[in-house]
C-alpha positions as CSV (number, residue, x, y, z in Angstrom):
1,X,30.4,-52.9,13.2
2,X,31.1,-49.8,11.1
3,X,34.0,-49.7,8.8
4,X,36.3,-46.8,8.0
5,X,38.8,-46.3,5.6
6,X,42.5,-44.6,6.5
7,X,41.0,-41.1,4.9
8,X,37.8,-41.0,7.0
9,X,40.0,-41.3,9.9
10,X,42.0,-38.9,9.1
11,X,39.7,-36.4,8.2
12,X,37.8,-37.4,11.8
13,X,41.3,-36.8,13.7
14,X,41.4,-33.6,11.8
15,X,38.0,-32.6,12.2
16,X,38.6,-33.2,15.8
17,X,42.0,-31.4,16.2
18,X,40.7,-27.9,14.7
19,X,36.9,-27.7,16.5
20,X,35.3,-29.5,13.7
21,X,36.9,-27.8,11.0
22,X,37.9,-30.3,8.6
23,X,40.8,-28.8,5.9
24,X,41.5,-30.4,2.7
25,X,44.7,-29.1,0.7
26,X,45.9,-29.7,-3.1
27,X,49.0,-27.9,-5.3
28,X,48.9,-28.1,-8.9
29,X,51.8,-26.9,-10.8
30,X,51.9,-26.0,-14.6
31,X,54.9,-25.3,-16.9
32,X,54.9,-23.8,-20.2
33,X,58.2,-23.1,-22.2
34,X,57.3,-21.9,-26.0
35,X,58.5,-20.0,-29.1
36,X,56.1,-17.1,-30.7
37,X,57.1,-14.3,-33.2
38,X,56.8,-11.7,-30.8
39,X,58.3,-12.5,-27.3
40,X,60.6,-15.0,-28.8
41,X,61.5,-17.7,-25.9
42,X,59.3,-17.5,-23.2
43,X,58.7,-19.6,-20.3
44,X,55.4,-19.7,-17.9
45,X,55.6,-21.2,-14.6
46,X,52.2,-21.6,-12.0
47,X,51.9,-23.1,-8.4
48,X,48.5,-23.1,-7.6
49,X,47.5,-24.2,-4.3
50,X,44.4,-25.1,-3.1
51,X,42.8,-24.7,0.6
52,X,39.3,-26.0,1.3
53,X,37.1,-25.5,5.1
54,X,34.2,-27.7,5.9
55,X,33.1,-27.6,9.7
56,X,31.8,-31.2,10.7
57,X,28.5,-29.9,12.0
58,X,27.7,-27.8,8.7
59,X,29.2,-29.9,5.6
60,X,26.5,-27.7,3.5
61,X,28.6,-25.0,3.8
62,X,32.5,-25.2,2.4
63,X,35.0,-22.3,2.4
64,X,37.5,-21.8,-0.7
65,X,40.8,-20.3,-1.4
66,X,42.3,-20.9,-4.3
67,X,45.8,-18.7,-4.9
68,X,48.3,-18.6,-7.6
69,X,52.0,-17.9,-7.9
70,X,52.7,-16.9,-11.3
71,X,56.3,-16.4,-13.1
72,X,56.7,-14.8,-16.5
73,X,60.1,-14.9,-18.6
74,X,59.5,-13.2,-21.9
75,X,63.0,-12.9,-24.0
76,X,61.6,-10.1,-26.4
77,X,62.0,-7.7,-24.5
78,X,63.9,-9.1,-21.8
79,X,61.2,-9.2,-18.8
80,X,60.5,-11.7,-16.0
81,X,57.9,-11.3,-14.1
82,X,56.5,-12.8,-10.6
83,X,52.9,-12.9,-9.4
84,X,50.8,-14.1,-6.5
85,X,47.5,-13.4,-6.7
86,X,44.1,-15.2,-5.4
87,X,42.5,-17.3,-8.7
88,X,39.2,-18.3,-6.6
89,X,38.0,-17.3,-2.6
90,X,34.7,-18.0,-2.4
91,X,31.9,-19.0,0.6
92,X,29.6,-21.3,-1.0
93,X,26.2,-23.1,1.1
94,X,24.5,-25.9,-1.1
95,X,21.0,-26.7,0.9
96,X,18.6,-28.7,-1.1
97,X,16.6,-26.3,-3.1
98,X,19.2,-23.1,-2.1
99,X,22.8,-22.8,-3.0
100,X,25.0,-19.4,-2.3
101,X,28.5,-18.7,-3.2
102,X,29.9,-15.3,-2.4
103,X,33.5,-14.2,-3.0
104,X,35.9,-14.9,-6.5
105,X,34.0,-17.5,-8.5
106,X,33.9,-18.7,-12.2
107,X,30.1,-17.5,-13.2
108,X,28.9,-20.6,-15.5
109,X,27.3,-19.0,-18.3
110,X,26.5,-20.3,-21.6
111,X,27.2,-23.2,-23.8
112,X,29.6,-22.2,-26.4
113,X,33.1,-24.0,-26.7
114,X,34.8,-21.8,-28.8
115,X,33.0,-18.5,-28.3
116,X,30.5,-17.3,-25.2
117,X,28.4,-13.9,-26.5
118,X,26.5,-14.0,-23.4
119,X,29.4,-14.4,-20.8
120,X,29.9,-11.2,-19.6
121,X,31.9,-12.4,-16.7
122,X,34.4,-14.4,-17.9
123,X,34.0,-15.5,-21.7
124,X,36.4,-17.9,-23.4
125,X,39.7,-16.9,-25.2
126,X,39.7,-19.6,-27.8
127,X,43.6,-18.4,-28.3
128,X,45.0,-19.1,-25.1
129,X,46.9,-21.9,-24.7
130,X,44.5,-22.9,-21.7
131,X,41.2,-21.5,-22.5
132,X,40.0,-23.7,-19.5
133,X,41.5,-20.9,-17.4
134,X,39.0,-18.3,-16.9
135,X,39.4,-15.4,-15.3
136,X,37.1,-15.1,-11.6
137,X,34.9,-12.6,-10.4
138,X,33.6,-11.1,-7.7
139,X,30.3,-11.8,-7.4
140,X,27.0,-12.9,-5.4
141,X,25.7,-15.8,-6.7
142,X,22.3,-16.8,-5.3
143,X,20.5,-20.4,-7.3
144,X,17.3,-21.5,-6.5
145,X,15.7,-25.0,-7.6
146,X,12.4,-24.8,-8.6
147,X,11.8,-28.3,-9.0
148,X,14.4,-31.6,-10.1
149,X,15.2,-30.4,-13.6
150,X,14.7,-26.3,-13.4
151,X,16.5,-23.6,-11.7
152,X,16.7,-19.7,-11.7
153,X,20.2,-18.2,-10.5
154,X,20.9,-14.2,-10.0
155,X,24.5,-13.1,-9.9
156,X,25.7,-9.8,-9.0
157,X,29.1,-8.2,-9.4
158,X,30.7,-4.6,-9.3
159,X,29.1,-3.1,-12.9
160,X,27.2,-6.6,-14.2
161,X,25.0,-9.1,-13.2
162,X,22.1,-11.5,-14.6
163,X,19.3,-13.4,-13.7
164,X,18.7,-17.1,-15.7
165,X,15.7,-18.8,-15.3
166,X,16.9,-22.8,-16.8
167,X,14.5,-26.0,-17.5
168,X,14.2,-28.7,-19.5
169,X,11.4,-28.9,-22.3
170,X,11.5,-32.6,-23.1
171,X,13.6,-31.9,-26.0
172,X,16.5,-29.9,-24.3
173,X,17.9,-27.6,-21.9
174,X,16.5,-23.9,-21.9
175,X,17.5,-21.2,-20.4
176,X,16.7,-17.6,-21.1
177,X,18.6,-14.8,-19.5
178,X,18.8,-10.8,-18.9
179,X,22.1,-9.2,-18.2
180,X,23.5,-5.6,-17.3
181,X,26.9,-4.4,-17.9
182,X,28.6,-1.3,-17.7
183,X,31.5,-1.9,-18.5
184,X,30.2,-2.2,-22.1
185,X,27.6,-0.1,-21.7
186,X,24.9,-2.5,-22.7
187,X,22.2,-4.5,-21.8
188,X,21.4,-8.2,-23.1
189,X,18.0,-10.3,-23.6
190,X,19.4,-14.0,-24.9
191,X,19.0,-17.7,-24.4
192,X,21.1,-20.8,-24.1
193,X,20.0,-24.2,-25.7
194,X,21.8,-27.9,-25.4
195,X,20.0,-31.0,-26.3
196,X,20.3,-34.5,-28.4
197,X,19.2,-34.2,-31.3
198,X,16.6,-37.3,-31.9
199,X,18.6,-40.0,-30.1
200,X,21.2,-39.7,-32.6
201,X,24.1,-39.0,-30.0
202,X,24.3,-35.6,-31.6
203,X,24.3,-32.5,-29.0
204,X,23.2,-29.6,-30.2
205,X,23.6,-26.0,-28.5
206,X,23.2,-22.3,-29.1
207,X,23.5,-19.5,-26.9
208,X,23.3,-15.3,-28.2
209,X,20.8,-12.3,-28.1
210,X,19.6,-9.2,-29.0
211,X,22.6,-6.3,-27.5
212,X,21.4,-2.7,-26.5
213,X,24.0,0.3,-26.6
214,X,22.8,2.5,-24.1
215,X,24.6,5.1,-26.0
216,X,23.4,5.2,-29.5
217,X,20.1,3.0,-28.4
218,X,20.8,0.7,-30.9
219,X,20.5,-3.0,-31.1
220,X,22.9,-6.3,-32.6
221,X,22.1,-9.9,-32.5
222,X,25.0,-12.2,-31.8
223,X,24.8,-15.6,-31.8
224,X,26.5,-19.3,-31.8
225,X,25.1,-22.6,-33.0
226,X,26.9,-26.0,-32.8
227,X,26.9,-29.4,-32.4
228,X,29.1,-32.6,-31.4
229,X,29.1,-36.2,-31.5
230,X,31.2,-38.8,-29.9
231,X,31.8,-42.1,-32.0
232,X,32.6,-45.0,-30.0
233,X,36.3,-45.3,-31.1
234,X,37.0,-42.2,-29.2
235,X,36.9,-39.5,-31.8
236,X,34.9,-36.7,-31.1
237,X,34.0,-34.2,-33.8
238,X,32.8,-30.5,-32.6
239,X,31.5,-27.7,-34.8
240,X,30.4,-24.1,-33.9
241,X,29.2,-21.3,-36.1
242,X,29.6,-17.5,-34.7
243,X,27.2,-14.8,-36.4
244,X,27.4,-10.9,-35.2
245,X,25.3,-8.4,-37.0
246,X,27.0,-5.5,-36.4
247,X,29.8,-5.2,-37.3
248,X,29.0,-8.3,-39.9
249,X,30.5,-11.3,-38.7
250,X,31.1,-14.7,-39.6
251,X,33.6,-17.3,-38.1
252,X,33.2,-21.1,-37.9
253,X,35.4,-23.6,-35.2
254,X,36.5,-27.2,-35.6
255,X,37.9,-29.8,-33.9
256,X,38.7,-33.0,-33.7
257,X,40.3,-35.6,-30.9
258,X,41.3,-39.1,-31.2
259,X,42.7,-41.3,-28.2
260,X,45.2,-43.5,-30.5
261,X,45.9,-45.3,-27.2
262,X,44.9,-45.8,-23.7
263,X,47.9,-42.6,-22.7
264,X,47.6,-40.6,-25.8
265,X,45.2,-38.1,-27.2
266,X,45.9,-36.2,-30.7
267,X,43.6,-32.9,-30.9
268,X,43.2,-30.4,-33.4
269,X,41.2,-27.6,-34.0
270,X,40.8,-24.9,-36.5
271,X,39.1,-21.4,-36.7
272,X,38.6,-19.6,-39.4
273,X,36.6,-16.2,-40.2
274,X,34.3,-17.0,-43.3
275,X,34.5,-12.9,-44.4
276,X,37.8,-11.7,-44.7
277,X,39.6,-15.5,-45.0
278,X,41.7,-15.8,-41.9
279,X,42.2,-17.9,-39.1
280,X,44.0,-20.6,-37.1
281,X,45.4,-24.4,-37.1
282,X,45.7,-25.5,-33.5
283,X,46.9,-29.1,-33.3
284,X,48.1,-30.6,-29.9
285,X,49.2,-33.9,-28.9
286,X,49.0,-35.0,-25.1
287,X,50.4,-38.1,-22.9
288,X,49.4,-39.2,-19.6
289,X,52.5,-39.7,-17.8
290,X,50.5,-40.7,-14.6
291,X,47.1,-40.2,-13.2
292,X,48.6,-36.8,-11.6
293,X,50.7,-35.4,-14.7
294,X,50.1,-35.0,-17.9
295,X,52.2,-33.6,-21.2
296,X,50.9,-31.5,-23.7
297,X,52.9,-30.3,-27.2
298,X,50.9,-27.6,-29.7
299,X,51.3,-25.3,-31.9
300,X,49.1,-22.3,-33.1
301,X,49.6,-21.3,-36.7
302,X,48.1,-18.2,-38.3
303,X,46.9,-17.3,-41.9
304,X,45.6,-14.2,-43.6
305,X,46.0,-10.5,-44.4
306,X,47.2,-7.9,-41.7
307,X,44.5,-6.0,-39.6
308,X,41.9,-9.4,-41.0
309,X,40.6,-10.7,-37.7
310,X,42.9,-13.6,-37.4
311,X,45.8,-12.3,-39.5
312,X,47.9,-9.8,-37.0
313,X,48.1,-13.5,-34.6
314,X,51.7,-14.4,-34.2
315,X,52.7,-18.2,-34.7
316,X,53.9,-20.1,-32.0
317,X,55.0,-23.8,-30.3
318,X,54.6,-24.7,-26.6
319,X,54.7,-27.2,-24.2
320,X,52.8,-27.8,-21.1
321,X,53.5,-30.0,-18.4
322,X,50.9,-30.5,-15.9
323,X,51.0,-32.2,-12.5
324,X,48.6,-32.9,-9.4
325,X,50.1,-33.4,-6.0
């Protein structure tokens, strides 16, 4: 006799109720009160709330529609500011060698943790105080297995697109990519690479390329290499290097976790561009409250001469509560 648990049977009541169509629902909500230089006080408030479809008869294909509410208090000048906008609506069908997703979507290119020169979607801000956030984009998305462990996926959006062709080599994870954007004016030839290196536990990754100005018809290389390991009392160690041509650029990131205990983990991470001397100390301490919220206190402190790359950020403290319904 088949067994079901409490979900299943709800999700079967539900699936029966609306036609097949089986909803699933989340809210997360995130708050942020901080100091900086320049605004002063300030105080970020998000309700995100989260609204999946999936019809009984097709569970390949899922609806999404992800919107956020979005208040702003800034004391310097004295501004608040309310928001709600959509964060992610996308249609997405996952078949076994075909997957689609049309509509607002995170594009998943490249390797880099602190920098992405080939994401010309929705790259990393390293500064942020969520870098995880990254911005959607309107795009079709069309991925197509070639066999278990290689893959070529085309995405096209208003002004940009590119087309990956991804495999593993025996020794890594290979990708090698051609991108258009207008926006910049440019096009892009590059790579991404993320392996072990020998057994060691040691990932290695790079991503970059070689950048065409449709304007002046000239070229730059940008590139990043790093590499992280994970020792088994739960601190992690993570390096990346970040080389541009033109203009001449060189900028290394580290960081650092620890879990001192089963609720706590201590990060920091610092970034600093080799040429001109500045940079950034970013350390942050978070507590798991409960398996839904979480508590994060950091701080972001700046060094180096105005108008350096680094030197014209403004210092500032924050903390960021986090919770799951």
């Amino acid at each position: 006799m088949a067994e079901y648990s409490p979900i299943s049977v709800i999700k079967r009541i539900l699936a029966v109720a609306c036609f097949g169509i089986v909803p699933g629902f989340s809210l997360e909500n995130t708050n942020i009160p901080g100091y900086d230089e320049l605004y002063q006080q300030f105080y970020y408030n998000r309700l995100r709330a989260e609204l999946s479809l999936e019809h009984d008869r097709y569970p390949d294909v899922i609806a999404t529609v992800i919107v956020d509410n979005e208040t702003l208090y800034k004391a310097n000048p004295d501004s608040l500011i309310n928001n709600t906008s959509i964060y992610r609506a996308y249609l997405e069908y996952r078949g076994a060698r075909h997957f689609w997703t049309v509509g607002k979507q995170r594009i998943p290119l490249g390797v880099g943790r602190f920098w992405n020169p080939i994401d010309v979607f929705n790259p990393i801000n390293i500064e942020a105080i969520e870098p995880n956030e990254r911005p959607g984009t309107e795009t079709i998305r069309y991925e197509y297995a070639l066999n278990e462990l290689s893959n070529i996926d085309v995405n096209v959006a208003e002004g940009k697109g590119a087309v990956r062709v991804k495999g593993y080599l025996a020794f890594a994870d290979v990708a090698l990519i051609g991108e258009w954007d207008e926006d910049m004016d440019q096009d892009i030839i590059g790579w991404e690479i993320e392996g072990e290196l020998a057994a060691t536990g040691i990932e290695l990754r790079s991503e970059g390329g070689s950048f065409h100005n449709r304007q002046s018809g000239k070229r730059h290389t940008e590139f990043i290499a790093g590499a992280e390991y994970g020792f088994a009392n739960s601190l992690v160690l993570l390096g990346e290097y970040h080389y541009t041509d033109v203009p001449r650029t060189d900028q290394i990131g580290l960081s650092a976790s620890f879990m001192p205990g089963m609720l706590w983990t201590c990060s920091l991470m610092s970034v600093t561009d080799i040429g001109d001397g500045s940079g950034f100390v970013s350390p942050v301490v978070q507590y798991s409250l409960s398996d839904e919220m979480t508590l994060n206190a950091g701080v972001f402190m700046y060094h180096g001469p105005d108008s350096s790359s680094f030197g014209d950020g403004f210092d500032r403290c924050y903390i960021r509560w986090f919770i799951h319904f």
